[in-house]
N, C-alpha and C positions, 0 to 999 in steps of 0.2 A: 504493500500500500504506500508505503513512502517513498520507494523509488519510481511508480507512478505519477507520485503527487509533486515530486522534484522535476520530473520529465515534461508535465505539462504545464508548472509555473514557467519550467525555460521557454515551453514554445510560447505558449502567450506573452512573455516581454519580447521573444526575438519577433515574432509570427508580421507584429504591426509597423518593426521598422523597416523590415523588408518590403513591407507592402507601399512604402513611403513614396518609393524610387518607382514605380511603378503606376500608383493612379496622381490624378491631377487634382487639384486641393479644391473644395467644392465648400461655398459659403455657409455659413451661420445662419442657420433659420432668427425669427427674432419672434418671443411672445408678446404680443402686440396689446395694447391696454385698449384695444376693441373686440377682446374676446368676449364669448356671448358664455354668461352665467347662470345658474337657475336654482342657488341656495337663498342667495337676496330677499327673494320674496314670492320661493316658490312657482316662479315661471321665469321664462327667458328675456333675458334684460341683458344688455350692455353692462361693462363693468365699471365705464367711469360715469354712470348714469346712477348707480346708488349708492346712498347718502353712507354708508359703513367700510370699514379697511377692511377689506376681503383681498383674499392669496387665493391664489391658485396652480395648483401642481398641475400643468398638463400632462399627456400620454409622452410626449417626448423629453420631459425633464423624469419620468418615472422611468421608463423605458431606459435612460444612460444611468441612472443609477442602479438597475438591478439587485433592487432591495428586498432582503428575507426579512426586514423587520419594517415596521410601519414608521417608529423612529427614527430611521435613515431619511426619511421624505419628510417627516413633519419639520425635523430639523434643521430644514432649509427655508423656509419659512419665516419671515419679522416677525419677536416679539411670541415668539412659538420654542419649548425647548418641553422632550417628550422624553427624559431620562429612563433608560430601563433598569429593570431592578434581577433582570435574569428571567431566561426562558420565555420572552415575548412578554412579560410582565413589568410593568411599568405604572408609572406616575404621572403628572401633567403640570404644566406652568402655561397659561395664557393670559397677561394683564392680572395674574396671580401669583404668590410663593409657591414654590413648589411644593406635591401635597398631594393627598389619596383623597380630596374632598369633594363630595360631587358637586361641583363647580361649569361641567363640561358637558354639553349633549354631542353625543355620538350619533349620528344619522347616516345610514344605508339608502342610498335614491330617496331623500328628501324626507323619511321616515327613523324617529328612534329605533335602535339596535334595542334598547330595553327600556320597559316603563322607570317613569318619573318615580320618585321613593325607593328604587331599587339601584341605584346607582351601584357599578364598580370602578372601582381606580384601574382595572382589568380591563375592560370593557373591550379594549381595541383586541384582546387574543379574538373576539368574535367574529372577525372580520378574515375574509379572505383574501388573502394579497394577491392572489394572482389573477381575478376577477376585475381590480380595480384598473380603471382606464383614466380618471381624473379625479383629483380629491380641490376642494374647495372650504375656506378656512377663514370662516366670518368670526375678527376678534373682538371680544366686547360684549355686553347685553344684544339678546336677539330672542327675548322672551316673547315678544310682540307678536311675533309669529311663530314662533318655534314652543313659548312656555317654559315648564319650571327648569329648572338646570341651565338655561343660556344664558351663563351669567358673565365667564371669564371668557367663553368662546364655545364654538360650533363646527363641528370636522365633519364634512357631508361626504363620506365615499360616493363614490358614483361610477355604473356601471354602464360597458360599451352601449350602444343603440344598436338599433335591429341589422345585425350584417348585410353588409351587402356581395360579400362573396362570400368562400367556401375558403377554409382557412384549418390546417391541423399542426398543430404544432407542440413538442417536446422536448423540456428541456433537463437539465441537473445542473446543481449549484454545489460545490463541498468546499470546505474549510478545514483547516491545524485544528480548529478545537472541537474535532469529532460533527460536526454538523451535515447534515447531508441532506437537499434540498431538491425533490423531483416536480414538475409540473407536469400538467395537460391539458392543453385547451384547443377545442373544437367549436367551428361555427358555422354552421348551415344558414346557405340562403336561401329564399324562395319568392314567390311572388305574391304572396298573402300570409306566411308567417316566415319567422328566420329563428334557429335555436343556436344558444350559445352553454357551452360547458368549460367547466372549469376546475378540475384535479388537483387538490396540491398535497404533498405529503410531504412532512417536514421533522427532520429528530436531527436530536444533538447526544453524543453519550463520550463518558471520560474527558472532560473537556476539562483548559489548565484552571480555570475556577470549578474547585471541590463540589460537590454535591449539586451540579447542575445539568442533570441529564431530562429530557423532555422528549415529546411525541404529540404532532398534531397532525392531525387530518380535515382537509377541509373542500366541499364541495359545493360548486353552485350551479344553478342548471338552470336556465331562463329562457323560454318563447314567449317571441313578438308576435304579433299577429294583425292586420288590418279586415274588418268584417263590415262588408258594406258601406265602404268607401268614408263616410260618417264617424265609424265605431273604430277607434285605434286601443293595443292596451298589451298587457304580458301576463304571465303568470315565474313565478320566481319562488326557486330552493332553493335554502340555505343547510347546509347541513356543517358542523362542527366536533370533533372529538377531542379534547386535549388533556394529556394527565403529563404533568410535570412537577419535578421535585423544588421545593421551595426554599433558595439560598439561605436568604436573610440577611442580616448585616453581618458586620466583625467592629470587634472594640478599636478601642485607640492605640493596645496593645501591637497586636495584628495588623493594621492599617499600618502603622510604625516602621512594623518589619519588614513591610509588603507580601504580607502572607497569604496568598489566593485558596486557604483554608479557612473552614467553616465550623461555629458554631452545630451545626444542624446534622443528622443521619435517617431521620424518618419524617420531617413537614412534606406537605404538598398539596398540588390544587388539580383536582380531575373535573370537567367540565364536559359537559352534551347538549347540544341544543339542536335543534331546526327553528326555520323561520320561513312561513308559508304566504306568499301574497299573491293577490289579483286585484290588477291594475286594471281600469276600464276608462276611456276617454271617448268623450260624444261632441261633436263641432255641431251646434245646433246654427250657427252662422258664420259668416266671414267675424263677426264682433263677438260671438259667444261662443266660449265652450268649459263642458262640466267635467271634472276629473275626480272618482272615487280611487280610494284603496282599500281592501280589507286585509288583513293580515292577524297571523297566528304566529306565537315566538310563545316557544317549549324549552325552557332551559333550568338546568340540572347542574349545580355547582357544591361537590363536596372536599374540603378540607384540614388539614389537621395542619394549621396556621402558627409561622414562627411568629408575628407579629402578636400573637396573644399568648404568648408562653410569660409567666408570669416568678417572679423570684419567691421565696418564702426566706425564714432566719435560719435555715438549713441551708449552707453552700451548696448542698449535694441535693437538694430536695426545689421542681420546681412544680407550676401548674399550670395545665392547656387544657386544649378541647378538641373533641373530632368535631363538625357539625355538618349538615347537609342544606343546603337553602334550594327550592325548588320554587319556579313559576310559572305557570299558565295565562297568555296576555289574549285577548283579543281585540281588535283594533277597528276603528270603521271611520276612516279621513275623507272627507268630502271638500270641491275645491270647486267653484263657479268665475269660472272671469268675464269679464265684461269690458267692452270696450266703447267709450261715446263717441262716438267721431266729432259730432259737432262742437264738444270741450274738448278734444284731442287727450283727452284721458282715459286710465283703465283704472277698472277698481274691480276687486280679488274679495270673495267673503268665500267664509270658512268655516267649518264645525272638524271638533275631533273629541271620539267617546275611544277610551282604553277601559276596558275592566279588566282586575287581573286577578288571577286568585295566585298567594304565596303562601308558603309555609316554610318555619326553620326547625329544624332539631340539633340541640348540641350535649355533647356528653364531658363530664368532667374525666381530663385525665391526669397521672400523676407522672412525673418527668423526673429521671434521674441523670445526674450529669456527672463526669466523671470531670476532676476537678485538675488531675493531672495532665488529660490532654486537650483540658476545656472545650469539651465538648458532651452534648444530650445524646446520651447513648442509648436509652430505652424509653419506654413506657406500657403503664397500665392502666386501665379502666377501673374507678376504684368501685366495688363488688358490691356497695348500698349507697344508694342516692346520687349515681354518677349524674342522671338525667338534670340539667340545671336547664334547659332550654326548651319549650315544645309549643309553638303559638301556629296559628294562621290568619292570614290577613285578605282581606278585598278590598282592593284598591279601585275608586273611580275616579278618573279622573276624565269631565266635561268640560269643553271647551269652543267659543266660538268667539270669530277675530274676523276684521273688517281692513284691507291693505288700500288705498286711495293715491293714485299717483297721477299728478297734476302739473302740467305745465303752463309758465306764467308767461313767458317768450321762448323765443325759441332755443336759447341757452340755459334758462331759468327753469327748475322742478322741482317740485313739492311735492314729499311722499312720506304721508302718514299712516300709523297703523295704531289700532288698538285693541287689545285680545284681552278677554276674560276666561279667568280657571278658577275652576272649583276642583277641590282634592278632600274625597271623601275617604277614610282609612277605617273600616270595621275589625279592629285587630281584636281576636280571642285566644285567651290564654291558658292551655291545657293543664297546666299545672297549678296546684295551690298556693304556688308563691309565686312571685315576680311582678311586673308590670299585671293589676286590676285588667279583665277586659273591657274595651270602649271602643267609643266613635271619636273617630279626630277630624273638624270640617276645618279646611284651610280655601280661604279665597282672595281672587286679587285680580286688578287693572292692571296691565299689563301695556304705556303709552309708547309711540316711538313716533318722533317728528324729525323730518330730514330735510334739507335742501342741497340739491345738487346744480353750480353752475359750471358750465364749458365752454370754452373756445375752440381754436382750431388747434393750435398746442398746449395749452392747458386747462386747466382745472380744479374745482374744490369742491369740499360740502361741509359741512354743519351738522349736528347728529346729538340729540337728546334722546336718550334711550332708559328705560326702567326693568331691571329684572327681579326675579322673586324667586326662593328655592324652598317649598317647606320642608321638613328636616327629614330626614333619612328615616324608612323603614328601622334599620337595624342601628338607627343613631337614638332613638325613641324609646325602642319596646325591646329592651336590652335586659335582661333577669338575671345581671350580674351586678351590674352596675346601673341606673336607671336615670338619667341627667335628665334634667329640665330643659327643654330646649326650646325656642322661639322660632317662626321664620327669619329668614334669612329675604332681604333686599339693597338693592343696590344701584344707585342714581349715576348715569353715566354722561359723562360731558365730551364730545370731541369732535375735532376739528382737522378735516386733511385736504392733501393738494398733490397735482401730477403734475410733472409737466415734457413733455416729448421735445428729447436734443438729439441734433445728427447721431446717427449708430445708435442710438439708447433711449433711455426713462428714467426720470426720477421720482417717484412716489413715496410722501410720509402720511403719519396720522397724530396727532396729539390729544393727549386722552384724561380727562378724571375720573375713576370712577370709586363713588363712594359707598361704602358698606355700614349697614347696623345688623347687629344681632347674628354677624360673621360667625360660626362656626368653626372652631378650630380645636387642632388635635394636640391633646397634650401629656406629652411625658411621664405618667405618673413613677413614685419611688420606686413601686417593685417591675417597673419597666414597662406594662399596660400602656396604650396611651386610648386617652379618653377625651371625647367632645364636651367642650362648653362653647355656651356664647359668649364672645367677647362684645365691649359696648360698642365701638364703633371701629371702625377701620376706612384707611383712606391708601389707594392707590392709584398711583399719577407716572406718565413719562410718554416718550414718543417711541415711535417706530417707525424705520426707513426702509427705502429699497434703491438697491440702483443696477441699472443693467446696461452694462456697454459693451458694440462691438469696435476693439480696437483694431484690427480687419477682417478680411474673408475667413481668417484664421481662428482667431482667439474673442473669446467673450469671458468680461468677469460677471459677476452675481455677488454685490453683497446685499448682507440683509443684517439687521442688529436694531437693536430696544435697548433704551434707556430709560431705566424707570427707579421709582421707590414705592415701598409697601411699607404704613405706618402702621403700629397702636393709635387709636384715639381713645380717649377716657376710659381706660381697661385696667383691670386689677386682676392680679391672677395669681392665686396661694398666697393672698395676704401683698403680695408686693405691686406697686403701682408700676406698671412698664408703657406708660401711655408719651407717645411719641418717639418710643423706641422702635427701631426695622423687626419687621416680621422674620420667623423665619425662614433658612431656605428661603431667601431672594434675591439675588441679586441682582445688581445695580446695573448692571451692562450685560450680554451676550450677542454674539453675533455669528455667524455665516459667510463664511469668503468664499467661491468654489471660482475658480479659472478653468473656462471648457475649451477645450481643441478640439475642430473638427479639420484635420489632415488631411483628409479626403474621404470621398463619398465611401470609403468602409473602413476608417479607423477614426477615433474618439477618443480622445482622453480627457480627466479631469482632476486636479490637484482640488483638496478643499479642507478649509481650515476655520476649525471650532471653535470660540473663547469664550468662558466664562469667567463671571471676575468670582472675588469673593463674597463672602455674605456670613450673619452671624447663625450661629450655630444654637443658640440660646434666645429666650425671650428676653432677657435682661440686658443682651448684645454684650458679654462679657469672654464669647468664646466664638473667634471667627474660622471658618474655613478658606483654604486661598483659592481656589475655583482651579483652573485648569484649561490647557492648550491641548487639541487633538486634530492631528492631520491625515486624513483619506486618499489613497489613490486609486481612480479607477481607471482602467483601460477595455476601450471596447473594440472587436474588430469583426466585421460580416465579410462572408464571401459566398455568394449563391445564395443554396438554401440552408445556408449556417452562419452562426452567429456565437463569436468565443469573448470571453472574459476573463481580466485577471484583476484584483481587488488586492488591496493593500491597506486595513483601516487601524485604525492608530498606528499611522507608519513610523513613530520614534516609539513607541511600548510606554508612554506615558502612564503612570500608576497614578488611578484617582478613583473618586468618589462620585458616581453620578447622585447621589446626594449625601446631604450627612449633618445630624441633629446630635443634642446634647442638652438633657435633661439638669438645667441650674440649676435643681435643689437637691441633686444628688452627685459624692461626690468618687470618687475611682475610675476606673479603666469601664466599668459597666455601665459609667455616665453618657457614654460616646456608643453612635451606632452609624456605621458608614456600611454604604451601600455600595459594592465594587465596580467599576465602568470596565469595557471591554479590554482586555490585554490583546496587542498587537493579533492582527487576526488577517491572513494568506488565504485567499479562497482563490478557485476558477470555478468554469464555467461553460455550458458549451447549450446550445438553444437547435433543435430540428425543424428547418418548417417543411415540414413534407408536401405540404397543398398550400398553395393561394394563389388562386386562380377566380380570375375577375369574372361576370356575370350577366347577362342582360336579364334585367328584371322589369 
């Protein structure tokens, strides 16, 4: 195996010089800021026509990155930083600290991946990566249309359209740290319906970070269809398998030494879902037309979680839990548009009913650790009263929202929204102790007012936005711990501008947005971390883009956010930390990538990562320094193949894709860092066997 894997890193660096001398250098495509979008406001709009900073990943910026993780692509991105924590699991920063908090809605073609109250800091393993053709990344409140969780920001995957050829293709991706990455994807056309599939099977085992071996499977299967010229619409599988073992952090001990060993020998997180929908769309005129969704999402989440392994005043003695969370959603999204010709405006109204039935179970267990090679070497189920968890919940959440988009001249538009949610929670509690069973009503307006003007080079808008989150299913009706908790809202103020220079673009946004009744995770002594609300929070900074071709040859991409994330009037264990940085935030990060296109079948791209530092503690008493990480891809086609060679943390930078520390406690067990990837050698190699064009 290693003398394979030494044989084809040689051919992929030699493979693209040779081919240098050989084709002729062939220009720089340019992603043009008149790409046509449809997370905005749930139809297709121009992109500098609406009022909010919205990215977009096209097929062709995905496509040179050939990314096994969804992180690779977010984190190119302004003011976007998608740290993973091992095994496709990960956390999130949008116009936020970094943080497992459901701050984020995840959307699949314009619909949540999972209902509201059930948030995972997970979320994205749900997602099939080799399905996705564009992703789109509205930052900021976008509750207006979207509802609870669009707070910090909104990741809309989105899936190719109805093919127009006949297209088969197979590929593998493998890597030094045991990882091995096969696709499949097929797409039939036709001339009334087109199907598209999508295979991916993906594992890692033995890899130089300890206890990090994983297995997912993931498939998608989706027919377009046109019925009676009128009637357009799909039907769409998702199917999901993932069981992977669960790193966790290492102390400051560890960190220190740069130890790619592990705390852990038995956490982990196994996962099952599908996700069932029919799409239907009716043109009742050239100015109207009605678009339904229904949809059913089946998901199956069981763990025996390092992040709730708990200390006791025995070194040797600690406490966890198995648990299993299960849900059934069904879903029913209705969309009308309308267009007046005579005010040269459209206006979009809207209904969305989710019912969802959940249920959790968890079992106490007892954790022995061996102190000598610091590490959790067993556990047991303790043999009376293990049961500490056993509830079910119905969740409704109703919703209807009205979008109004108006123009005043012919560079001048006004586009408002205003949505109302109700979130009804029937939680029942099987057990004699814990969280009483009840009803929880949480309601709320939900405003968003925009103005967009442009010229022929540039551009701005304006952007007052309100989001709302009420508090987590299992942030609530917790039978261990039981917090009081309050909704969560947040008043957004901002302000951005483009403007189009020879070869390039420059686009920022400038932002406030303010929080009360924030939820945030904290530290407890015997290492738990638990939600409270804090009284107020304030996060403020900009974020840029710039894109030039300096010629036929070369284009840079930066991207980077400048921001801060305060306390306001917050007290927390007795100590006043208000006006002190949140944490896990930092001040600055950014995104360099410099692309080469050499000629019409070789690509390269050098790209470089920075984060600053940030404090480690709520008292800002203990900082982290942040960290430099530099990627190299090389990509080369010939016929019907397609090879790659990758090179990602190319100097082996030792860090922390995150890392917290508990002030009111004090030793090695105060610190918990999260380890970022060790230098990581992959290739690659893609079959297209069919693509071959069509009359339809």
């Amino acid at each position: 195996m290693q003398i394979h894997f030494k044989f084809f890193l040689f051919l992929s660096l030699f493979t693209p010089f040779l081919a240098l001398s050989q084709v002729k250098p062939t220009q720089l495509s340019d992603s043009s800021l008149q790409t046509v979008i449809v997370t905005a406001n749930k139809s297709k709009e121009k992109r500098i026509e609406s009022p909010i900073a919205i990215s977009v990943l096209g097929k062709q910026q995905i496509q040179e990155a050939k990314a096994v993780r969804i992180d690779f692509l977010l984190n190119k991105v302004s003011g976007v930083f998608m740290p993973t924590i091992g095994n496709e699991q990960h956390m999130m920063s949008i116009r936020q600290p970094v943080s497992l908090k459901g701050l984020y809605l995840y959307l699949e073609d314009g619909l949540p991946i999972r209902t509201s109250g059930l948030f995972s800091n997970n979320a994205l393993i749900e997602i099939n990566t080799t399905a996705i053709q564009q992703i789109e990344v509205i930052k900021g409140p976008a509750s207006a249309l979207y509802g609870a969780e669009a707070i910090g920001g909104v990741v809309n995957f989105i899936h190719a359209p109805r093919p127009t050829s006949d297209q088969l293709s197979i590929s593998n991706h493998i890597n030094n740290n045991g990882l091995l990455k096969t696709d499949l994807s097929w797409n039939k056309a036709g001339k009334k319906a087109g199907w598209s599939v999508n295979l991916s099977q993906i594992g890692q085992k033995n890899g130089q970070l300890e206890y990090s071996d994983f297995t997912k499977t993931a498939l998608s299967l989706k027919r377009d269809f046109t019925f009676k010229e009128k009637w357009t619409g799909y039907q769409q599988i998702q199917y999901i398998h993932y069981d992977g073992q669960m790193t966790g952090t290492v102390d400051s001990l560890k960190f220190q030494a740069r130890n790619y060993s592990t705390q852990q020998s038995f956490t982990y997180r196994k996962l099952d879902l599908v996700r069932i929908r029919q799409n239907l769309s009716y043109v009742w005129s050239a100015t109207q037309k009605t678009t339904v969704n229904l949809l059913y999402r089946g998901n199956t989440m069981g763990q025996n979680p390092a992040y709730l392994i708990a200390a006791s005043s025995n070194p040797t003695k600690f406490r966890g839990q198995i648990n299993s969370n299960r849900f059934d959603a069904y879903v029913f999204d209705l969309q009308h548009q309308m267009n007046l010709k005579k005010l040269k405006s459209k206006i979009l109204i809207g209904g969305y009913l989710d019912v969802t039935q959940q249920g959790l179970v968890a079992n106490y267990i007892d954790i022995f650790k061996d102190t000598n090679i610091n590490k959790f070497t067993s556990y047991t189920r303790r043999p009376i009263d293990s049961l500490i968890t056993n509830y079910r919940t119905t969740i409704y959440n109703k919703a209807v929202y009205l979008n109004w988009i108006q123009p005043i001249t012919n560079r001048l538009r006004v586009n408002a929204t205003l949505r109302y949610d109700q979130f009804n929670y029937q939680f029942k509690n099987k057990l004699a102790i814990g969280t009483p069973s009840s009803n929880n009503l949480f309601t709320n307006w939900a405003p968003k007012l925009g103005l967009t003007y442009n010229q022929l080079n540039w551009g701005g808008y304006l952007n007052f936005s309100n989001g709302f989150v009420p508090p987590q299913i299992t942030e609530i009706y917790n039978a261990i711990r039981v917090p009081y908790l309050l909704p969560q809202s947040f008043s957004n103020y901002e302000i951005g501008a483009w403007i189009s220079i020879p070869n390039g673009y420059i686009e920022w946004s400038l932002y406030q947005l303010n929080g009360r009744n924030e939820i945030i995770s904290v530290r407890q002594a015997d290492g738990v971390n638990l939600n409270q609300n804090t009284g107020q929070t304030k996060h403020y900074g900009i974020e840029y883009q710039v894109k030039y071709n300096f010629s036929k040859l070369i284009q840079i991409n930066f991207n980077g956010s400048n921001a801060k994330h305060l306390y306001v009037n917050t007290i927390l264990k007795g100590v006043d930390i208000s006006n002190k940085e949140m944490v896990a935030a930092p001040r600055f990060f950014s995104n360099l990538t410099i692309l080469s296109q050499w000629n019409s079948a070789i690509s390269s791209s050098i790209e470089w990562q920075h984060q600053s530092g940030y404090f480690m503690d709520e008292i800002n008493a203990t900082r982290y320094t942040g960290f430099d990480v530099l990627n190299l891809r090389v990509n080369y086609s010939i016929k019907k193949h397609e090879f790659w060679f990758q090179c990602l943390n190319l100097t082996d930078q030792f860090y922390a894709s995150m890392a917290t520390k508990n002030f009111s406690v004090r030793g090695t067990n105060a610190y918990a860092y999260y380890l970022g990837d060790n230098r990581t050698l992959a290739i690659g190699w893609r079959w297209n066997l069919i693509n071959s064009r069509r009359q339809l």
